[in-house]
Structures are given as C-alpha cells and as structure tokens.
N, C-alpha and C positions, 0 to 999 in steps of 0.2 A: 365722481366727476373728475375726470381728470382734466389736467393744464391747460391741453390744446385743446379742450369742448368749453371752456370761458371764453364768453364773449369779453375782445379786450376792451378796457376802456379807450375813449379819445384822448386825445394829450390835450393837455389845461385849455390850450388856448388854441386849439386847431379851429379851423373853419369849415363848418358844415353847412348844411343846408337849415335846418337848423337854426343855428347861431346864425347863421347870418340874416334869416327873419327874426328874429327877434334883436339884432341889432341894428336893421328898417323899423323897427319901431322902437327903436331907442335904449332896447337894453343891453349894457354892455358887461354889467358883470352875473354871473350864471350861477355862483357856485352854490346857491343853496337847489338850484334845483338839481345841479349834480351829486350833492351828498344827497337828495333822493331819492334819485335813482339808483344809485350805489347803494343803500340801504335796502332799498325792495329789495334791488337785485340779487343781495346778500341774503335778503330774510325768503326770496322764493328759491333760491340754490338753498337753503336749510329746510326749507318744508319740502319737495320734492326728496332729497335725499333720506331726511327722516322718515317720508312717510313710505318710501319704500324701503328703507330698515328696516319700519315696524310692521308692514305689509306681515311679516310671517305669523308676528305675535297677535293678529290683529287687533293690538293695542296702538289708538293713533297717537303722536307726539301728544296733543290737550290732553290725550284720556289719562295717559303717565304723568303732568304735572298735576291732571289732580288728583293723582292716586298719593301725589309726592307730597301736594298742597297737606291732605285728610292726616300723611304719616308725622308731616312736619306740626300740624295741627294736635295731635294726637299726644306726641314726644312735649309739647308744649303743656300738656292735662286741659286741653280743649278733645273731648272725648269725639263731639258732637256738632258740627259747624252746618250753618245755614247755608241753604242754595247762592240765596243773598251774598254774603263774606265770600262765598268763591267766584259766583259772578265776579265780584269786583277784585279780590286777589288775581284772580286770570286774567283781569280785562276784558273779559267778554261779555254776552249780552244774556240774561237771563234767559232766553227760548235757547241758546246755544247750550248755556249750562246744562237744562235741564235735558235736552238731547244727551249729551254725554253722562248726565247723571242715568238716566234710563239704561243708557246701553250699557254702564260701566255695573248698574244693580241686574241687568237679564244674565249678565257672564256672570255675577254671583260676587264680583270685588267688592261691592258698599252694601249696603244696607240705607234704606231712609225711615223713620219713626215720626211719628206727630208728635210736635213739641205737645206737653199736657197744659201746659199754660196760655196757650193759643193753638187751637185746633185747625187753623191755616196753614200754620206752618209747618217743617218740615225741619229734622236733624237730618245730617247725614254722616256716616262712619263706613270707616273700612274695617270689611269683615275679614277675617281669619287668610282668606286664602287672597283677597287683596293686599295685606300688609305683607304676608309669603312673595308675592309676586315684587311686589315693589321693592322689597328687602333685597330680593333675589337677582331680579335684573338690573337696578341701579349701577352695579359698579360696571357691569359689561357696557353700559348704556355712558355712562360720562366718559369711560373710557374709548368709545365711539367718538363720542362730541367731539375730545379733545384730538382723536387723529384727523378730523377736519381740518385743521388748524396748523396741519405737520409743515405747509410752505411758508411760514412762520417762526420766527426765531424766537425763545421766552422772552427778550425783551420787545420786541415786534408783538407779541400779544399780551405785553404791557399796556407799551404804549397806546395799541388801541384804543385797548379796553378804558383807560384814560381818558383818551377822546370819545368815546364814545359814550361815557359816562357825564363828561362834560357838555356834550352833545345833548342828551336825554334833559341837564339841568339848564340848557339854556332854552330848549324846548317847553319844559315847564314853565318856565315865565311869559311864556305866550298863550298855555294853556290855557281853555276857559276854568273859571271857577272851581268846578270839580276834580279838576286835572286831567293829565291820562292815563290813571289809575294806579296803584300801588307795584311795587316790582313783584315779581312773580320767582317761581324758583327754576 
C-alpha cells in the first residue's frame, strides 16, 4: 500500500458531520473513539497486506503465529501444548483454533495425539516439516513486517510502540476479569 492509497486522517479538531452530531448531543471530546478507528484501521491495513503476502504460501498470518506459538512452545521443552493454551495465547476462539489446527495438520505442519491421561483431549506439536517451514520463512517473514514500518523513523517506532503498549495496559484495566488475553508473538 502505498502513501497516496491511505485514507488520510481528519485533523484533531475539524468538523465533520460527524463530530458535529455528536456534539448536538453533547459530546465534545472524541479521542478515544479516534484511537479506535486508527487502530482497526491499522490492524485491517496489516491483515489485507499480510494476507495477500501469504496468499502464495497459502500459509495465513494465524496459521504462521501458530506454527511460531508450537516452535516457541517447543524451544521452551513444552513438546506438546493443548488446543486450549493456543486458543488463549492467540486470542482466539476455540472453533477458530481448531479450524486452523485442521488445516495446518491436512498440509502435514502439526501433528495432534490424545493426551493418555484424558482421552478428550488433544496434544498438539509441529512435525518435522512444520518446524522446516517456520525455521525457514521467519526471517523473510519479520523482515517483511518490518519494511511496513519504513515511513517511520527508529525512534518514531519507538515511540509508538510505547504508546501503544501503554495503550494495551490502560485497556487492561477496563478489561473484564479474564482480560484480553495474553500477548501473542
């Protein structure tokens, strides 16, 4: 995506149509719904581009963090991590998980085994030619991420990274109970 196809933002305090219904009924300052729209916006400009990245490999962005999750799990001497634990490391929803665990075990990356201690459950591990893959594309793959980022100066994605970490932990304190789940890689 280049420069001139972002959609630009408004300036802080312009008046749109908009802002101006919501300041007919009384709201006058906007900003948290603006850093949420800047935030979709950001995170639907990163799944479009990624997933037409990975379009060749037909490996989608989820399917690579849990190939990343199983290697980082793995490098840890956790051999064998539950549906469950990635569910909730990814953030996602267990039928989601288990989508992506299907399709990542029919290409031949994982492997799943029945725990012997409860025959409900399930291990899951990357086989041979999924830790090849992950091993293999990872650096090409961060090294992608980070040319996202080139209209950016290192410290410009400092700073972000900053705020938006501070962001994330001021969000948490609104969280419910459970939170919004663990970071991811």
């Amino acid at each position: 995506m280049t420069k001139s196809t972002i959609a630009p933002t408004t300036a802080p305090h312009a008046e749109t149509p908009f802002r101006e219904l919501l300041r007919d009924m009384g709201v006058v300052e906007t900003h948290g719904l603006e850093l949420l729209r800047l935030v979709r916006m950001v995170a639907n400009a990163y799944d479009a581009i990624l997933a037409e990245r990975m379009r060749a490999t037909q490996l989608s962005a989820p399917r690579w963090r849990l190939l990343l999750r199983l290697l980082l799990e793995e490098r840890r001497g956790n051999t064998a991590v539950s549906p469950t634990q990635l569910s909730k490391t990814q953030n996602v929803s267990k039928n989601t998980i288990s989508a992506h665990l299907r399709s990542l075990e029919e290409m031949g990356l994982i492997a799943r085994e029945v725990d012997p201690d409860d025959l409900r459950q399930f291990h899951i591990r990357l086989t041979q030619a999924g830790r090849e893959l992950i091993e293999s594309s990872t650096p090409a793959y961060m090294t992608f991420l980070n040319t996202l980022t080139e209209g950016l100066s290192p410290e410009e994605v400092e700073v972000l990274q900053g705020l938006l970490q501070r962001l994330y932990l001021s969000l948490q304190e609104h969280a419910p109970a459970q939170g919004a789940g663990p970071d991811r890689p």
